[in-house]
N, C-alpha and C positions, 0 to 999 in steps of 0.2 A: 504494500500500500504506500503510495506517494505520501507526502508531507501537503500536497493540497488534497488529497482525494479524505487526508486523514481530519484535514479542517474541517470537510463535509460533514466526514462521519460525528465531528463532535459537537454541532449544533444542539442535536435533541437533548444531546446528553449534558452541553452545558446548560438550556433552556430549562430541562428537567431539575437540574442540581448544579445550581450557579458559584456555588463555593468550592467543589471539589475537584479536581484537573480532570479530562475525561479520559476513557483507554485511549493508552498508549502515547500520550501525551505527559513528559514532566516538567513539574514548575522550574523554570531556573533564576526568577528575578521578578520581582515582586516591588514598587513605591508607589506613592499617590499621595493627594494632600486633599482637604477636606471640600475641593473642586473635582476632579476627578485620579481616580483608581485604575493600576494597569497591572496586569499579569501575563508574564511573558512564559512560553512554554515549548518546549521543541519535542517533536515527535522521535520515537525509538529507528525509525527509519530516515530521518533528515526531515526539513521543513520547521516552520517557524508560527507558532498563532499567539497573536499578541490580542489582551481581553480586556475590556477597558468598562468602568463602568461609573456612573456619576457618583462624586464623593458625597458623605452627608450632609453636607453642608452648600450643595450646588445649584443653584435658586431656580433653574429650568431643566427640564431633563432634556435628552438628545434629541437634536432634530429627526424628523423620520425621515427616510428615505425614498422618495414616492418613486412609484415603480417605473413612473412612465420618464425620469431623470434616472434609473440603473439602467435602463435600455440603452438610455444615450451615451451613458457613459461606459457602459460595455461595446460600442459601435467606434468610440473614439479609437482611434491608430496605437497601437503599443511602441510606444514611446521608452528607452532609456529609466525613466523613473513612471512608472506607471499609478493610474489611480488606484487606492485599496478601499472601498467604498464597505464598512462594517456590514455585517451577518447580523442580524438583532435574534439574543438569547434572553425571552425576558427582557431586564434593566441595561443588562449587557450589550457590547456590542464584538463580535468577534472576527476578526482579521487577519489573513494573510499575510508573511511578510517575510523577506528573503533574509532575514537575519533577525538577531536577536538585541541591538540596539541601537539607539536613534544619533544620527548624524551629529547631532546635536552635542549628545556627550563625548565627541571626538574634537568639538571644536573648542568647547567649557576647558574640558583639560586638556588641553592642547601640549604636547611633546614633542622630543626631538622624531619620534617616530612618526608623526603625524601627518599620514598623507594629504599633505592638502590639495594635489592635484587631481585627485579623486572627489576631496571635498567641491572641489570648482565643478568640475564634471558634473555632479548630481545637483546642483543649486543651478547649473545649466541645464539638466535636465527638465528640473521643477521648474522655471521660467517656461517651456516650452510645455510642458503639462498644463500649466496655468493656463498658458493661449488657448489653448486647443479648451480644455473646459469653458473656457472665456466664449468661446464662441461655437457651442453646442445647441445653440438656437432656441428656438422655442422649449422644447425640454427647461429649460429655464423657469417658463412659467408654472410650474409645477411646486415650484418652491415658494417656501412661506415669502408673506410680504412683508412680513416683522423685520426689524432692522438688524444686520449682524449682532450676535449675543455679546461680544467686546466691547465693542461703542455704547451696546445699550446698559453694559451692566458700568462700565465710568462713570457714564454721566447720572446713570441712577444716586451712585456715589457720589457723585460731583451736587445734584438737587439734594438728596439724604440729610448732606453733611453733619455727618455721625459723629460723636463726641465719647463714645463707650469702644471700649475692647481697644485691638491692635488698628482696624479701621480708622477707627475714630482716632487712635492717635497720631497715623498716617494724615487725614485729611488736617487735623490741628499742625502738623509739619508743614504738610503743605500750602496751608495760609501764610505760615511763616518765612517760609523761602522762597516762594514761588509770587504769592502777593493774592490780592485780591482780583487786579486786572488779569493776570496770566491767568487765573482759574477763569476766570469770566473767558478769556477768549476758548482755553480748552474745551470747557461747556460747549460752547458754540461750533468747533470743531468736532465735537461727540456728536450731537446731536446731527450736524451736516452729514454727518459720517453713514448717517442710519437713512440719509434719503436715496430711493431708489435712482433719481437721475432720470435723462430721459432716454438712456438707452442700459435699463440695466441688466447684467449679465448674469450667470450662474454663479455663486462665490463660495469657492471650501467656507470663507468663513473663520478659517484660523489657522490659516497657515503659519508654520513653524518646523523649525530644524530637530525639534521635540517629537514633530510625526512621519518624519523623513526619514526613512529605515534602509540601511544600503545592504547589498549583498554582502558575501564575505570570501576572503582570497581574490581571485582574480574578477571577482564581478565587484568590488569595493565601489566601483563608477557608477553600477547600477542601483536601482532602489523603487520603494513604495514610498507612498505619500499616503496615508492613514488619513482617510475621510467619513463625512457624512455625519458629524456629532456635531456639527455648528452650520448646517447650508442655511442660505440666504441667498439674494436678490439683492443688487446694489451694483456700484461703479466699479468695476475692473481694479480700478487706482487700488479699493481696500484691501482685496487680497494682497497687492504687491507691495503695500506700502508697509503694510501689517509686518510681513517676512523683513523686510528691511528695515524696522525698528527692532526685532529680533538679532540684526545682525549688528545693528551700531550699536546693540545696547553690547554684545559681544566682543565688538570692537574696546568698548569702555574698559570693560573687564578686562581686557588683554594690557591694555593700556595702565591702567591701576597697577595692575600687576608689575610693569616693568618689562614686559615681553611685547615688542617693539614689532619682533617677525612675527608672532600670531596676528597682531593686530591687523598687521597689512594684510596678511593672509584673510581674514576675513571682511576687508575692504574686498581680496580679488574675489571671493568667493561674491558679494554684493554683485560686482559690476560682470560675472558669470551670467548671474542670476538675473539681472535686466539683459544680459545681449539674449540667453537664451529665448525671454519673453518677447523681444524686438517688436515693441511699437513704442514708437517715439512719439505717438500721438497723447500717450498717456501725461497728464495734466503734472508736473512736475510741483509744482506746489501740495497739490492733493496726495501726491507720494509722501512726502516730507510731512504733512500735518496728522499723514496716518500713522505715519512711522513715529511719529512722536504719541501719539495716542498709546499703542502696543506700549510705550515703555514705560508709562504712567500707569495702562491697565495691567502688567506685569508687578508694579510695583504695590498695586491696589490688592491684587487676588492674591500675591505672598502675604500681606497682613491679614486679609479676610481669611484665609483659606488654611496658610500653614503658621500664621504669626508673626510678628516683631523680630524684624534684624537689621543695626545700626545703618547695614550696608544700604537699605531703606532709602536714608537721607542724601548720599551720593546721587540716588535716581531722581530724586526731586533736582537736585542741583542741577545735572541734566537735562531736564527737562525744563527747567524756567532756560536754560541757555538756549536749548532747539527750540522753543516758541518763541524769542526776541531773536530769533532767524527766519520765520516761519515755518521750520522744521527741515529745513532744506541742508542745515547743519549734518543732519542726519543720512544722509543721502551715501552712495557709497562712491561719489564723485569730488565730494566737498570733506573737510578737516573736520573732525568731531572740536569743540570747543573747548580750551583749555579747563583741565578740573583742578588748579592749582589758584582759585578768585575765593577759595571759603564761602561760607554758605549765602544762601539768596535772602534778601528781607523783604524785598520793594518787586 
């Protein structure tokens, strides 16, 4: 039995009994925070099924996957990093995937071993995935007309403004660094963020190097992109803008660090991941203001979701510097903004 044939067989069985691995499948890796839970498992004959499920504290459950949007998206070209559109087990969602961890944590701890021309390759990939979902046509309309779950759960935060738990003392931070104007404009960027436009597309929704699963050994270039827990309807720009607050926020962290070649490396990975996508039509501000959104809502759902860490106040810093750029700072074309100014008031 294949490693996909063996994903099949474990639907009912995870459906039937969602806490127990199914046959012939073992656990190897296991984290989540009180947004969502993942379970990674590899079959006794190779193959990979990675099992994700809303954490308890996650204020929407998954988006569904309407049948007449997996047609289209089984119809799309197989591509380099292909789409992995979840199996729903129950709460669950179960997935496919040609290895057992996410790009992502190749580029977090980044070493001397670290392929990064693999990493370019699959963020070239995902650019060219992106398009082609971008423009899967009508299949489109199939999906909610709610506005992305990221935008909407900020600005919820952003109107809330909570004053109790780690939340609340994130937003009391961020009056303080950031100002009152800079919140005011993010609002207004959140909320922009959640309008369909007048031509809007099919959108993962949350793209991230978090769902970006590459092969292993000689297929390291290749990969899945873990979908269908966040689709929406919206402007093209958020998907891509989304992934590249992801990666400047990456960029920071390297930078912080002292690791000067990660950093760049994940500047080339950025500008991989827009040639891959190649439309230059896309609105370069709207890139930048979403990218800064992700780093904000990144820094939002660590307090709500897993709690309070100093590191926190860094991203606020960040991010009052990308919004007196128009977030364009953020781009993987332009200089991240010096973090050597101490913290924001005004």
């Amino acid at each position: 039995m294949s490693g996909t044939s063996g994903g099949a067989a474990a639907r009912a069985d995870m459906a039937a009994d969602p806490v127990g691995p199914p046959p012939d499948w073992a656990p190897v890796d296991a984290f989540g925070t009180g947004y969502l839970v993942t379970r990674v498992l590899r079959h006794t004959e190779g193959g990979w099924l990675w099992i994700r499920r809303p954490g308890e504290r996650r204020p929407v459950p998954f988006t569904p996957v309407p049948p007449a949007f997996r047609a289209a998206v089984t119809a799309l070209p197989e591509p380099a990093v292909r789409l992995s559109l979840g199996a729903p087990a129950g709460t669950d969602r179960l997935y496919s995937a040609p290895g057992p961890a996410a790009v992502g944590h190749r580029m977090l701890g980044a070493g001397p071993d670290t392929d990064w021309p693999a990493v370019e390759q699959l963020l070239a990939g995902t650019g060219r995935l992106l398009r082609a979902l971008h423009s899967c046509g009508p299949a489109a309309d199939a999906l909610p007309a709610a506005p992305p779950p990221g935008a909407a759960r900020l600005a919820g935060w952003l109107v809330e403004r909570p004053v109790d738990g780690p939340a609340g003392a994130l937003y009391t931070a961020a009056r303080q660094r950031l100002g009152a104007l800079r919140l005011a404009c993010v609002l207004d960027w959140s909320e922009d963020a959640g309008e369909p436009g007048p031509t809007p597309v099919a959108l993962h929704g949350g793209t991230s190097v978090g769902s970006l699963v590459p092969g292993e050994g000689p297929y390291a270039d290749t990969g899945a992109l873990l979908a269908g827990e966040e689709l929406a309807r919206g402007p093209a720009a958020y998907d891509v803008g989304w992934l590249l607050g992801e990666l400047a926020e990456l960029r920071r962290h390297h930078l912080d660090r002292g690791d000067r070649e990660a950093a760049a490396h994940c500047t080339g990975a950025g500008l991989a991941f827009l040639r891959g996508y190649d439309d230059r039509s896309l609105d370069r501000k709207a890139l930048g203001r979403t990218a800064t959104l992700r780093i904000l809502t990144h820094a939002h759902d660590f307090a709500a979701y897993v709690g309070w860490a100093s590191q926190l106040l860094g991203l606020l810093d960040l991010v009052a510097d990308l919004v007196d750029t128009d977030g364009l700072a953020a781009l993987p074309d332009n200089d991240l903004p010096d973090n050597g100014n101490g913290p924001r008031t005004t």
